[in-house]
VOMI-641052 format. One record per atom (N, C-alpha, C): residue in three letters; atom name; z, x, y. Coordinates in steps of 0.1 Angstrom, whole numbers, plus 5000, padded with zeros to 4 digits. Layout:
VOMI-641052
REC/ALA/CA/Z/X/Y
...
//
This chain:
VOMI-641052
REC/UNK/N/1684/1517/8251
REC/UNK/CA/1681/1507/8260
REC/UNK/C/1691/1508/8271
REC/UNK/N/1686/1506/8281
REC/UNK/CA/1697/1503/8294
REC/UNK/C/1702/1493/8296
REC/UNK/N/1716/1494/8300
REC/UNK/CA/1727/1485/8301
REC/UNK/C/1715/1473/8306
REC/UNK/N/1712/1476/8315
REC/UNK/CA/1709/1467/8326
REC/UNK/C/1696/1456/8315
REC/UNK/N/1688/1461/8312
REC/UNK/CA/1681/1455/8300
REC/UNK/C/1689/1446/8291
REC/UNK/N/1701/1451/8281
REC/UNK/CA/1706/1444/8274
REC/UNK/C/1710/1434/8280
REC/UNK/N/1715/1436/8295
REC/UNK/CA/1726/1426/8297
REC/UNK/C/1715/1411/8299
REC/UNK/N/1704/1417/8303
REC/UNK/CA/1692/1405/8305
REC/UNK/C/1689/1397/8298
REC/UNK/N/1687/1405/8286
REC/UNK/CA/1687/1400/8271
REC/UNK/C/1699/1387/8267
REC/UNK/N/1705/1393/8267
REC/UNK/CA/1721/1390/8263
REC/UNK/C/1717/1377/8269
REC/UNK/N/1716/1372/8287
REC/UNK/CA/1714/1363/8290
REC/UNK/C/1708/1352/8291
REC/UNK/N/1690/1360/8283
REC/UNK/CA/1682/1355/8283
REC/UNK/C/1687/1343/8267
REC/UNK/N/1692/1349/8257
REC/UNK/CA/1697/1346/8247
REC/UNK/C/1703/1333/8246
REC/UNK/N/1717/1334/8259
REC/UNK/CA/1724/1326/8260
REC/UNK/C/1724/1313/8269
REC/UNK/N/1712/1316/8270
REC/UNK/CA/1703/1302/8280
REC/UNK/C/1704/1291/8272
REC/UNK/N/1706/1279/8279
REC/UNK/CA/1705/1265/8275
REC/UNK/C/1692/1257/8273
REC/UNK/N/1685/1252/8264
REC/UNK/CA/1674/1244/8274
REC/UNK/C/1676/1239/8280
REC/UNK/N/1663/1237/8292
REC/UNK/CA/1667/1234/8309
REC/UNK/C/1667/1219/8306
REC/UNK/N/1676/1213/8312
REC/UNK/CA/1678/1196/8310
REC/UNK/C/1666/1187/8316
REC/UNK/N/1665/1176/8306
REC/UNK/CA/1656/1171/8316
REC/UNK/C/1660/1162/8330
REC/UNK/N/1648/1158/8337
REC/UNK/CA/1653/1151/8347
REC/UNK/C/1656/1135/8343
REC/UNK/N/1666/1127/8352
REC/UNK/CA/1665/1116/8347
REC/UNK/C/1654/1107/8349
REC/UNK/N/1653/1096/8341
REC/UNK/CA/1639/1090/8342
REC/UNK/C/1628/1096/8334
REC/UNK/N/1629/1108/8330
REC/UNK/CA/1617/1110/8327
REC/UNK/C/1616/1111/8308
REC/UNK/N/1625/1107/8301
REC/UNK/CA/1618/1101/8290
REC/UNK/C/1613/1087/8284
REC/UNK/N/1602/1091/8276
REC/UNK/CA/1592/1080/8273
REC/UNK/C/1581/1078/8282
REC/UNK/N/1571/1064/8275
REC/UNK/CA/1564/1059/8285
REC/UNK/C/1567/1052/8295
REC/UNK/N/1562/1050/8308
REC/UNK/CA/1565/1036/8317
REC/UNK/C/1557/1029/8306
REC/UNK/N/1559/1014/8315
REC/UNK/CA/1556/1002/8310
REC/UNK/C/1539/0999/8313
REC/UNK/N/1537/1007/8323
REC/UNK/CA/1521/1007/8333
REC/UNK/C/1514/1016/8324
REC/UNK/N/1516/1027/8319
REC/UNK/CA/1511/1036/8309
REC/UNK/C/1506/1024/8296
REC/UNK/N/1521/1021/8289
REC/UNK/CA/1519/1015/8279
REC/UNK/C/1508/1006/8279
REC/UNK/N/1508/0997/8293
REC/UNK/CA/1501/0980/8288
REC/UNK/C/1485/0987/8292
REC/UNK/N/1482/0997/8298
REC/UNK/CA/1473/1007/8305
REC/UNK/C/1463/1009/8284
REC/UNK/N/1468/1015/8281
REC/UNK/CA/1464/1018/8266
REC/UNK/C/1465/1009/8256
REC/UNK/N/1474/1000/8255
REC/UNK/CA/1471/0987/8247
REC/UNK/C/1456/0981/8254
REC/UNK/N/1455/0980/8265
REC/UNK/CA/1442/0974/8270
REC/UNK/C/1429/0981/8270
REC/UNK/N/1428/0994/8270
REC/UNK/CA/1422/1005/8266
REC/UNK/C/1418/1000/8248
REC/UNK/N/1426/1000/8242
REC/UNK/CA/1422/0999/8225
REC/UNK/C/1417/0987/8222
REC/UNK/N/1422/0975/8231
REC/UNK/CA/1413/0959/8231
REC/UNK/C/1401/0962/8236
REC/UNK/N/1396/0971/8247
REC/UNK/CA/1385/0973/8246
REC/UNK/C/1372/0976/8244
REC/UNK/N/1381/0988/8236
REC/UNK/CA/1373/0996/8226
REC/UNK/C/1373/0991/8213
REC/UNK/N/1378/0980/8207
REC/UNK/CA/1377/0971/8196
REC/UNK/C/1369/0963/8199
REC/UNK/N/1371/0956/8211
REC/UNK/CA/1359/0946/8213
REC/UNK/C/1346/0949/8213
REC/UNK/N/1341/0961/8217
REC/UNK/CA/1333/0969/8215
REC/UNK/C/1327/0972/8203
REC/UNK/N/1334/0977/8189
REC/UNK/CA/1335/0983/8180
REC/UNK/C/1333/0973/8170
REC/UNK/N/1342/0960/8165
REC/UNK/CA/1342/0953/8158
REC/UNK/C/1329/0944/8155
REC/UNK/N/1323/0941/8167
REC/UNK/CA/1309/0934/8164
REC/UNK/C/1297/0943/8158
REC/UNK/N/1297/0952/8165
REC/UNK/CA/1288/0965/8157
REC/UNK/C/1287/0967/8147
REC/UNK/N/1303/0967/8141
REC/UNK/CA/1307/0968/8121
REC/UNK/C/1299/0958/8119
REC/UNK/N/1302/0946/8123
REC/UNK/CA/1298/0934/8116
REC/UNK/C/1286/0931/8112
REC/UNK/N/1279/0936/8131
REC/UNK/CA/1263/0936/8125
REC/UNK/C/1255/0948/8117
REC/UNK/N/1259/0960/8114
REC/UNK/CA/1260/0968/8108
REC/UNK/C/1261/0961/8089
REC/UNK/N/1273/0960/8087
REC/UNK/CA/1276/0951/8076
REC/UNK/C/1268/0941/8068
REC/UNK/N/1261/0930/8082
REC/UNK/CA/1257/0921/8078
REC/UNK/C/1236/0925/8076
REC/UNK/N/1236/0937/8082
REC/UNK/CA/1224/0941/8080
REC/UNK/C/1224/0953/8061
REC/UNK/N/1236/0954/8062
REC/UNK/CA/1237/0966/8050
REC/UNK/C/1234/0952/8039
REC/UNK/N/1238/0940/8038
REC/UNK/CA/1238/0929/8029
REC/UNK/C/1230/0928/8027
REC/UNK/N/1220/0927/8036
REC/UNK/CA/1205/0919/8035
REC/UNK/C/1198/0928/8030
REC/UNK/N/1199/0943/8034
REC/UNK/CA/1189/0955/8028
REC/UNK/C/1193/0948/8010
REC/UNK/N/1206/0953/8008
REC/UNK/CA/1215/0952/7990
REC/UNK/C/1200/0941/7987
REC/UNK/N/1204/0927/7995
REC/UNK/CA/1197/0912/7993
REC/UNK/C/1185/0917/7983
REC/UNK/N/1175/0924/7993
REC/UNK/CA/1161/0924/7991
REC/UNK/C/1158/0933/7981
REC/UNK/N/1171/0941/7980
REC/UNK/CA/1168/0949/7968
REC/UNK/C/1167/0941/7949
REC/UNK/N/1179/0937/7956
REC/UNK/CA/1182/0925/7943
REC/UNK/C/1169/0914/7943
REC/UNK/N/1164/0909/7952
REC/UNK/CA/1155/0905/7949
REC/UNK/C/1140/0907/7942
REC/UNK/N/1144/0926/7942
REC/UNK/CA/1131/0935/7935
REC/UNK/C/1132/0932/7923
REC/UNK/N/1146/0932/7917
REC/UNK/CA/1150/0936/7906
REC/UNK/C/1148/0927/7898
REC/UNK/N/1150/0910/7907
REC/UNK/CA/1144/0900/7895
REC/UNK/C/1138/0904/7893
REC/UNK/N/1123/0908/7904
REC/UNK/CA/1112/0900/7902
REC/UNK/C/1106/0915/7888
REC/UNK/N/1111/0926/7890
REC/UNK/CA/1108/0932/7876
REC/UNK/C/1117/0928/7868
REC/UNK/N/1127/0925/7865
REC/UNK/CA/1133/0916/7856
REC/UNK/C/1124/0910/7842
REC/UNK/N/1120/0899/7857
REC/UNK/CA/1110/0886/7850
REC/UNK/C/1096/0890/7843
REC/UNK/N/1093/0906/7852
REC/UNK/CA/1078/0907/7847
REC/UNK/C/1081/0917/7834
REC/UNK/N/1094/0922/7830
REC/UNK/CA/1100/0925/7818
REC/UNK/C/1101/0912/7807
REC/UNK/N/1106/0905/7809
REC/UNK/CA/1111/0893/7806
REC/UNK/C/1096/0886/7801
REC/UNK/N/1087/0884/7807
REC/UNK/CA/1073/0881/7805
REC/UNK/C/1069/0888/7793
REC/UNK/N/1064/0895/7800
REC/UNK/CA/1060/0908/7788
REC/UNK/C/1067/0909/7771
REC/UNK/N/1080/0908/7772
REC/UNK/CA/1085/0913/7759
REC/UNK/C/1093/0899/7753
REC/UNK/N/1095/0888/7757
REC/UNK/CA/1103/0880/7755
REC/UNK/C/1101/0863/7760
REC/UNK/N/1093/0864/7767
REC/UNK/CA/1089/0852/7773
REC/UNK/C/1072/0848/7770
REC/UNK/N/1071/0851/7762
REC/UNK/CA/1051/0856/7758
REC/UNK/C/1045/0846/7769
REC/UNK/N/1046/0856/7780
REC/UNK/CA/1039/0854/7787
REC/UNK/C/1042/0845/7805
REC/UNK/N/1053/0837/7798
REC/UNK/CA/1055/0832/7808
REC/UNK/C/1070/0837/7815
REC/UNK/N/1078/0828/7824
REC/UNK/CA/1086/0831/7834
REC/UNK/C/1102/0825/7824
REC/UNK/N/1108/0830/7830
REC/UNK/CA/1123/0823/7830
REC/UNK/C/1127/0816/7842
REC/UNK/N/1139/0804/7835
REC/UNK/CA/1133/0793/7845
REC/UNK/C/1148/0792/7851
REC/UNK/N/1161/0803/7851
REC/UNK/CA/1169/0809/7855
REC/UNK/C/1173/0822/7851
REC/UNK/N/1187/0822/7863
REC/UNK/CA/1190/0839/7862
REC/UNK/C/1194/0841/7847
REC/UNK/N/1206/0830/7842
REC/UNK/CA/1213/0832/7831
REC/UNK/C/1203/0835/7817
REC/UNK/N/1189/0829/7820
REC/UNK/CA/1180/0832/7811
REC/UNK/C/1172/0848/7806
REC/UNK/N/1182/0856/7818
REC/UNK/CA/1176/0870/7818
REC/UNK/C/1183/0873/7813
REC/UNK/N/1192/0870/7803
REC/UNK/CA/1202/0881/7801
REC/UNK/C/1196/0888/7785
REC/UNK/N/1184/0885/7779
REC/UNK/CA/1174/0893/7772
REC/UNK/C/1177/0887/7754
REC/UNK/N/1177/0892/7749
REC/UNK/CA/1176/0887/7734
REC/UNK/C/1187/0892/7728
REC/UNK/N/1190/0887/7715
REC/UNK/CA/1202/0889/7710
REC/UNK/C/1206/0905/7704
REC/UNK/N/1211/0915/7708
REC/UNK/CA/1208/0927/7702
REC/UNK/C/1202/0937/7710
REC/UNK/N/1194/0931/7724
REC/UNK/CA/1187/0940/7730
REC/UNK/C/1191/0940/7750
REC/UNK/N/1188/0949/7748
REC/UNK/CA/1194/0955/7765
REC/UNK/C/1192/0941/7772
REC/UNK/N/1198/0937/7783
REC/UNK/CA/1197/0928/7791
REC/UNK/C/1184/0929/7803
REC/UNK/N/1182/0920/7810
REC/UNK/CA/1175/0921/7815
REC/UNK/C/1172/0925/7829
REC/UNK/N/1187/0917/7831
REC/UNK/CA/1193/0921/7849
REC/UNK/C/1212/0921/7842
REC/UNK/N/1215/0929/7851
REC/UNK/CA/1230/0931/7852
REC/UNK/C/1239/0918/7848
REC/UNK/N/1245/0920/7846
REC/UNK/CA/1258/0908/7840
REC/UNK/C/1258/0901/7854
REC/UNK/N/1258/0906/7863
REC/UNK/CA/1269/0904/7877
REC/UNK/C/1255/0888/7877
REC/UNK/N/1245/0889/7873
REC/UNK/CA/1235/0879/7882
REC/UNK/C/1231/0869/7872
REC/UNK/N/1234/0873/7859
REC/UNK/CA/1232/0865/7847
REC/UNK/C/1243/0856/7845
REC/UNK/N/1254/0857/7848
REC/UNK/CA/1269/0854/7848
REC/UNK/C/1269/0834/7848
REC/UNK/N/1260/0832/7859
REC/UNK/CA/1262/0820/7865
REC/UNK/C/1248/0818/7871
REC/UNK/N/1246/0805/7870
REC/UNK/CA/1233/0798/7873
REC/UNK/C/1232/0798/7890
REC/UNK/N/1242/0803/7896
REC/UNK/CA/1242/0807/7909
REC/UNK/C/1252/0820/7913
REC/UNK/N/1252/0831/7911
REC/UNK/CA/1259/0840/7914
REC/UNK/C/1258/0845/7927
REC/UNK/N/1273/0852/7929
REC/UNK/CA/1269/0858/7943
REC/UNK/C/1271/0870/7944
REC/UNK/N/1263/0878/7951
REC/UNK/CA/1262/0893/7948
REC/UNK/C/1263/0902/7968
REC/UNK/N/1270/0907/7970
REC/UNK/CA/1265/0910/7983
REC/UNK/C/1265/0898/7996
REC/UNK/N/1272/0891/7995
REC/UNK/CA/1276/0883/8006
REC/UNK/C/1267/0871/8005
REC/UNK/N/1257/0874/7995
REC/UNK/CA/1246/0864/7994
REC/UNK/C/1246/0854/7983
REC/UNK/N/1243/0841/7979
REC/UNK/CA/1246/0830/7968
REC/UNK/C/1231/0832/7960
REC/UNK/N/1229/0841/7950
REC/UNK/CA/1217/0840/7947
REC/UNK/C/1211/0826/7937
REC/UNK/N/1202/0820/7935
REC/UNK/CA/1198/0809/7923
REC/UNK/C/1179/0809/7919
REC/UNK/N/1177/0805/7911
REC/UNK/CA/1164/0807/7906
REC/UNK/C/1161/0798/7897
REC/UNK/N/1148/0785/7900
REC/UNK/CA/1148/0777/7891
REC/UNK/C/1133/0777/7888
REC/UNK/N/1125/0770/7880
REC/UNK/CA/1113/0769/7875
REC/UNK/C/1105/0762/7894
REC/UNK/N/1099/0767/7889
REC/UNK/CA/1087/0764/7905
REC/UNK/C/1078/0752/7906
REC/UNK/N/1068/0748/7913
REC/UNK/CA/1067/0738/7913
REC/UNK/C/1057/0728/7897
REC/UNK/N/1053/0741/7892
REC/UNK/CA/1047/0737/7884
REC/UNK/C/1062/0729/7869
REC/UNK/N/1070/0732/7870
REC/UNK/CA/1083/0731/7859
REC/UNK/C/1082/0736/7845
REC/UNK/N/1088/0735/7839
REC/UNK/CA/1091/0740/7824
REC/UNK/C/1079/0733/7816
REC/UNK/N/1077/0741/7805
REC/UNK/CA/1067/0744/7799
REC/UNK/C/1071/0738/7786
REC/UNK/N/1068/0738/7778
REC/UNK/CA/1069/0734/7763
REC/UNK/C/1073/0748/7753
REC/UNK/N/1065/0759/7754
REC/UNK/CA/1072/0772/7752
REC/UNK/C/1081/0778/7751
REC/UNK/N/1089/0780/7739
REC/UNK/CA/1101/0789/7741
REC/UNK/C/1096/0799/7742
REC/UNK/N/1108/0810/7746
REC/UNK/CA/1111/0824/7747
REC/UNK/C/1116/0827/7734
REC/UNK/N/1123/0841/7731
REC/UNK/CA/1125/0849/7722
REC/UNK/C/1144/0848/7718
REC/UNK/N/1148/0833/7730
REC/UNK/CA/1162/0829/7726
REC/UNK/C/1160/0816/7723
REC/UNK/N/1150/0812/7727
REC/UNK/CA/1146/0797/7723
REC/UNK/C/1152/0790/7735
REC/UNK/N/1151/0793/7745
REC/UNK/CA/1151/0784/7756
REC/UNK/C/1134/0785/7767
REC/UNK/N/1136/0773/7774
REC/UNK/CA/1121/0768/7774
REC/UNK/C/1116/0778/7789
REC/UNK/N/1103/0784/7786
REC/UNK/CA/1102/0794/7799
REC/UNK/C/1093/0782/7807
REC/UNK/N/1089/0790/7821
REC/UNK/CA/1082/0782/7829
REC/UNK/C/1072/0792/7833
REC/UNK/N/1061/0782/7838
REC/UNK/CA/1050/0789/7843
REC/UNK/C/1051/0797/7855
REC/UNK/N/1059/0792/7861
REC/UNK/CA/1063/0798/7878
REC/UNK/C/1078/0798/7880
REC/UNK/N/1081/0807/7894
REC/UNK/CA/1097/0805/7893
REC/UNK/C/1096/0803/7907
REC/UNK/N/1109/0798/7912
REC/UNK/CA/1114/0795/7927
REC/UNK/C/1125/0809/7929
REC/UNK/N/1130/0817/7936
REC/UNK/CA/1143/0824/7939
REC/UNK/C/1146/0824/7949
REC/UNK/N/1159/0825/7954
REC/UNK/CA/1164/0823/7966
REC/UNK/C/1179/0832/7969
REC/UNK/N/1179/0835/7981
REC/UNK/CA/1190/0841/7989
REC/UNK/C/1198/0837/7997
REC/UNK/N/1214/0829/8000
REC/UNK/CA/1216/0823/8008
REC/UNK/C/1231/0830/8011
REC/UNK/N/1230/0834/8027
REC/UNK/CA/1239/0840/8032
REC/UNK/C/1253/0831/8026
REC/UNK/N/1261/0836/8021
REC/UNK/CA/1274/0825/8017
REC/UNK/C/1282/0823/8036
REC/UNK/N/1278/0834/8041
REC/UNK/CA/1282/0827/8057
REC/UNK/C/1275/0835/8066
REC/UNK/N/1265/0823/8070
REC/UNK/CA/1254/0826/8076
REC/UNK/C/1264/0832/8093
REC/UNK/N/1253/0843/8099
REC/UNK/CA/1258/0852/8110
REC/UNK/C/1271/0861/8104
REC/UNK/N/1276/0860/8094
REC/UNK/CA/1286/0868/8089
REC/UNK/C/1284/0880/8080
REC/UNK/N/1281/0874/8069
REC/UNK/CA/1277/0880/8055
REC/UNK/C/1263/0882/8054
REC/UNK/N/1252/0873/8064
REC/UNK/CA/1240/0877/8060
REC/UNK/C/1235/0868/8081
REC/UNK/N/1221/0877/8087
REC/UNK/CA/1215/0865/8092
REC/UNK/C/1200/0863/8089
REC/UNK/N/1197/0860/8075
REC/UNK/CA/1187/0862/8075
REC/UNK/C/1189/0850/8062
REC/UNK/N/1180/0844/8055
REC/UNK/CA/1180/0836/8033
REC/UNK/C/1165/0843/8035
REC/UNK/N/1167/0843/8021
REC/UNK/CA/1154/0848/8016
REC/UNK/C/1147/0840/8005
REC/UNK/N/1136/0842/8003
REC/UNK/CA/1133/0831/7989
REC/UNK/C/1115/0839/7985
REC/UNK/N/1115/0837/7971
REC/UNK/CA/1100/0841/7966
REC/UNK/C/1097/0838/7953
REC/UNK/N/1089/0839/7949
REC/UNK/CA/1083/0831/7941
REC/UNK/C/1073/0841/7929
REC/UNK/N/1068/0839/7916
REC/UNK/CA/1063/0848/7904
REC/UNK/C/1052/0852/7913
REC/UNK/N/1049/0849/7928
REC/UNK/CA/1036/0862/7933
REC/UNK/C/1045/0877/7941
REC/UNK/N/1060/0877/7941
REC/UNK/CA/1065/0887/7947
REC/UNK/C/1064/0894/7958
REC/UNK/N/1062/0879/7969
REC/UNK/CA/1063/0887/7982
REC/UNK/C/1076/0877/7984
REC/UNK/N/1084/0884/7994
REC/UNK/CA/1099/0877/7993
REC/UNK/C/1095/0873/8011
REC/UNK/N/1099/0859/8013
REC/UNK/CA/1099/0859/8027
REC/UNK/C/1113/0852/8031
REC/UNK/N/1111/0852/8047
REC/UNK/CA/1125/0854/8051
REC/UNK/C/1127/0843/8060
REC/UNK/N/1139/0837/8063
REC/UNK/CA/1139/0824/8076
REC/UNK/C/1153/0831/8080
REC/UNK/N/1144/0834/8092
REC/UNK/CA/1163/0836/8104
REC/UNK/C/1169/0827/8107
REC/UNK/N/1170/0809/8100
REC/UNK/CA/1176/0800/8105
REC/UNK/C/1191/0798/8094
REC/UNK/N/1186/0808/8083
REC/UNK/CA/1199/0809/8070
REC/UNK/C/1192/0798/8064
REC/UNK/N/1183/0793/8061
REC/UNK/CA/1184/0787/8052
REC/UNK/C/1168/0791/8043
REC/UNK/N/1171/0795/8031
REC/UNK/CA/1161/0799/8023
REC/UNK/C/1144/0792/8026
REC/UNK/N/1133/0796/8028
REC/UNK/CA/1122/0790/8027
REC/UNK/C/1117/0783/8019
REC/UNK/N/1109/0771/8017
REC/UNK/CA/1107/0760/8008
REC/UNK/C/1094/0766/8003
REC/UNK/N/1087/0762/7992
REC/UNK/CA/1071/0766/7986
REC/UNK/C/1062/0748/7988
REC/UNK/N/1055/0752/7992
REC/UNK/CA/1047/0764/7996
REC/UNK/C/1051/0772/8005
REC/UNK/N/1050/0783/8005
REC/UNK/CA/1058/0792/8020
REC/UNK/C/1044/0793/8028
REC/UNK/N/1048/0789/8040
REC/UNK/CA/1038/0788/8056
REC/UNK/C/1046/0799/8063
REC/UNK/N/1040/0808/8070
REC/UNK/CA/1045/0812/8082
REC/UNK/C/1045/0800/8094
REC/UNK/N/1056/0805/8100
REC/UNK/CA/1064/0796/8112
REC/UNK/C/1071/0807/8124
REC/UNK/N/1078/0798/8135
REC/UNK/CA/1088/0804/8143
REC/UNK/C/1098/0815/8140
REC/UNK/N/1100/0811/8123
REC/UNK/CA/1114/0812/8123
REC/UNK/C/1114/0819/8104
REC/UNK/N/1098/0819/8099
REC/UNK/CA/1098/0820/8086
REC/UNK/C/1084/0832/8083
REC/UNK/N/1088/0840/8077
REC/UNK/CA/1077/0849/8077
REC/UNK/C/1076/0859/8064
REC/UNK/N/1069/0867/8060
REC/UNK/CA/1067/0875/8045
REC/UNK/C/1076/0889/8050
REC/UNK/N/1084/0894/8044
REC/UNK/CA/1088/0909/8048
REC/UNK/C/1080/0920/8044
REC/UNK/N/1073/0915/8034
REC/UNK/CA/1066/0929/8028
REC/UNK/C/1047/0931/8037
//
């Protein structure tokens, strides 16, 4: 190599990093509050979306659960209830020895809450029957069920409610529909 090469080397070697200028570490203060405001706005944006996103994922779960009584009960009919309804949830939980009829989570409590929702289920308008079931508690001819947002625009915007004909209908005011179910403004069949 040539002198002249090494010596370049040599210097390039013994170079400092170049200093910075003054002032110029970090952010300013106009940058920073610039991007804080930037992220408030894109949360404000973002955050209602989840929610309603969320509170629609609830209500789909809702209506599912509300399939599941209603084969539940027509289980429940069939093998255990000769013939007739259960006249609560805690009543599904099937016979002594034998598979249950709906999940622990809904049998638990004479009002459980599953999915943001307070579910309950009582004998319908006709009431309890003289009939036992296959635990010896008294079945009914008909049932009432119901879905109620535990916080309505939150957790759910929709209650739901139906009855041993298994069409589930819905009231966007949050509060479950009464039987006889009428269509209304505000009350209508989903299926």
């Amino acid at each position: 190599m040539s002198s002249v090469v090494r010596a370049t080397m040599s210097r390039l070697a013994m170079r400092k990093p170049s200093a910075r200028l003054p002032g110029d570490e970090g952010f300013t203060l106009i940058e920073v509050i610039f991007v804080a405001g930037l992220i408030c706005v894109l949360s404000g944006i973002a955050v209602p979306a989840l929610l309603r996103s969320r509170a629609a994922a609830n209500e789909t779960t809702t209506v599912g659960t509300l399939r599941v009584v209603h084969s539940a009960q027509l289980m429940y009919s069939l093998t255990c209830g000769i013939g007739m309804y259960a006249a609560s949830l805690p009543a599904l939980v099937g016979a002594p020895g034998e598979e249950a009829f709906l999940p622990a989570d809904l049998t638990a409590g004479l009002t459980p809450s599953k999915s943001g929702y307070d579910f309950t289920m009582v004998e319908g308008p006709s009431g309890l029957n003289v009939l036992t079931d296959c635990n010896g508690v008294q079945t009914a001819s008909d049932y009432y069920l119901t879905a109620e947002p535990v916080a309505f625009g939150q957790t759910g915007n929709r209650a739901f409610a139906s009855d041993e004909m298994h069409v589930i209908w819905q009231d966007t005011t949050g509060v479950p529909p009464i039987e006889p179910f009428t269509p209304s403004a505000t009350v209508m069949p989903i299926q």
